[in-house]
N, C-alpha and C positions, 0 to 999 in steps of 0.2 A: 811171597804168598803166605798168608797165615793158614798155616796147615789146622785141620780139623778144628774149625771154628765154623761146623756147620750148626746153624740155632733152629728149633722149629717151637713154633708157641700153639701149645694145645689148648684149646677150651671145650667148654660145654654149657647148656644152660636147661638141659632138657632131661628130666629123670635124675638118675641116682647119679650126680654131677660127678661126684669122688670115685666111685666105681667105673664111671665111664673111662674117667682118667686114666686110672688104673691099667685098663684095660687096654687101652690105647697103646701103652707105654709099655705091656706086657708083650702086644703083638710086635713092636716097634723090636723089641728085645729078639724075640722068634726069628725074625725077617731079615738080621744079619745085620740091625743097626744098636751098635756099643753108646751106649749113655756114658757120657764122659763127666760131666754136672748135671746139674739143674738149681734152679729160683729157689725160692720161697712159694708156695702157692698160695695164689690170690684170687678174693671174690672179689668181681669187680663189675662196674656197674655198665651196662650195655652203651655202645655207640652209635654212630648211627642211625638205627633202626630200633626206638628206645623202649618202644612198645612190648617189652618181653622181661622176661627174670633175668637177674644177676646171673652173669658166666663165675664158671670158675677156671682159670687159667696158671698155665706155669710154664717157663719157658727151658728146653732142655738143650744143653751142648752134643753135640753126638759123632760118631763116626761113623763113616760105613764108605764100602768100595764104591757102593752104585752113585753113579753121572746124577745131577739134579734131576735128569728128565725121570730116570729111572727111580730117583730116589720120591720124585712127583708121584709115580704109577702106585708107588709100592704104599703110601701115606692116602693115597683114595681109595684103592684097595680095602685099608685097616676100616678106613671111615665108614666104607659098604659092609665091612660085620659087622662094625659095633652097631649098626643102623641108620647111619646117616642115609637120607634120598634129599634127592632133588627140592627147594623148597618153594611156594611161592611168594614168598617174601625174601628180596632181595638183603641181605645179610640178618634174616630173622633166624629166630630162634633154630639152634642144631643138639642135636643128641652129641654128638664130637666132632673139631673143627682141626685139623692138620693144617699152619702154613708155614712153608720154608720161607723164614726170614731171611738168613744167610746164609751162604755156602761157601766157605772160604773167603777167596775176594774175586771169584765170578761174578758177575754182572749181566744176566740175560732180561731181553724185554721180548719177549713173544708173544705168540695166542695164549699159547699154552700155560706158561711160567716165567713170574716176573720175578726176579732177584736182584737185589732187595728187594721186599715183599714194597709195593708200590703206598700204602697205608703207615710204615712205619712211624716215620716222622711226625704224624696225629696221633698215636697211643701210645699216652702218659703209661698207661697197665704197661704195653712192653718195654716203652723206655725204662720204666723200675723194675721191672724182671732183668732185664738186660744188667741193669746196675749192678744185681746179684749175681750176675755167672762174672761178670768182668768190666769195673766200670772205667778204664782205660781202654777198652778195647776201641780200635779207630775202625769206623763202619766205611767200609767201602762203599761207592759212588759217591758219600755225601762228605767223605773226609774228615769226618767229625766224630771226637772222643764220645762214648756214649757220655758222659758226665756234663759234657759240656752239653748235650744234646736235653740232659735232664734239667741242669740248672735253667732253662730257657722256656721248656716246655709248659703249655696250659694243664694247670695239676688240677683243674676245678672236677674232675669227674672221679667219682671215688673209689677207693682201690683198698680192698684190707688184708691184713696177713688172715688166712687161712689155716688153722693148725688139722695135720690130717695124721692119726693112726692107721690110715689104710696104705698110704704111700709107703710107711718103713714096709711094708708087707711086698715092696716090688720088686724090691732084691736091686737096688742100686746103692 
């Protein structure tokens, strides 16, 4: 088992994008979950549902005691302060977006929570974040190095470094 090689990739694309982040990452901290890395952050250009602004996203390595299920409640939770509701548009535009990529090398398919997050394999954005925390690291279910995962992948949708003075400001 790859011990605490839990990833969650935040975004946002709604308001004050950097500060949302922030903010996410601040309560993430509160809530008993240890930031172990994290990416570069990136603007990047929507999928999808294209009809919206640029996300800005970054993906973090983390710990924490609590079960996926738990560690699910606890990341909707954060999304219901910073503002996140309900949207009518099916992956449109979010003030902040929590999703657990990986938890170790768990692998749940439920109502509730899917791990690996069921979309990874299509976004070039988190296969290059991923590069940044570990581009050896082998992805459970699909068995494959993130690297090798990169070299393969459609890179045509754009993706830039982000430089952020408010991130030093989070205490990681």
């Amino acid at each position: 088992m790859q011990k605490d090689m839990i990833l969650l990739c935040l975004g946002s694309n709604i308001g004050n994008r950097e500060k949302n982040i922030c903010d996410a990452i601040k309560l993430l901290k509160m809530n008993n979950i240890k930031i172990i890395s994290f990416s570069k952050l990136y603007n990047t250009e929507p999928v999808d549902y294209e009809n919206q602004k640029d996300f800005l996203n970054i993906v973090l390595r983390v710990s924490t005691d609590y079960s996926p299920e738990e560690l699910l409640r606890v990341v909707k939770k954060i999304e219901y302060i910073i503002g996140r509701r309900d949207s009518k548009i099916k992956k449109g535009p979010r003030i902040i977006d929590i999703d657990i990529l990986f938890y170790n090398d768990i692998i749940i398919d439920s109502d509730e929570l899917t791990i690996p997050h069921r979309s990874i394999l299509d976004r070039y954005f988190v296969i290059k974040m991923l590069m940044d925390i570990d581009e050896n690291y082998i992805m459970p279910k699909f068995n494959k190095r993130v690297k090798d995962i990169f070299e393969s992948i459609d890179k045509s949708k754009r993706v830039e470094e982000f430089k952020s003075k408010r991130l030093k400001g989070v205490g990681f």
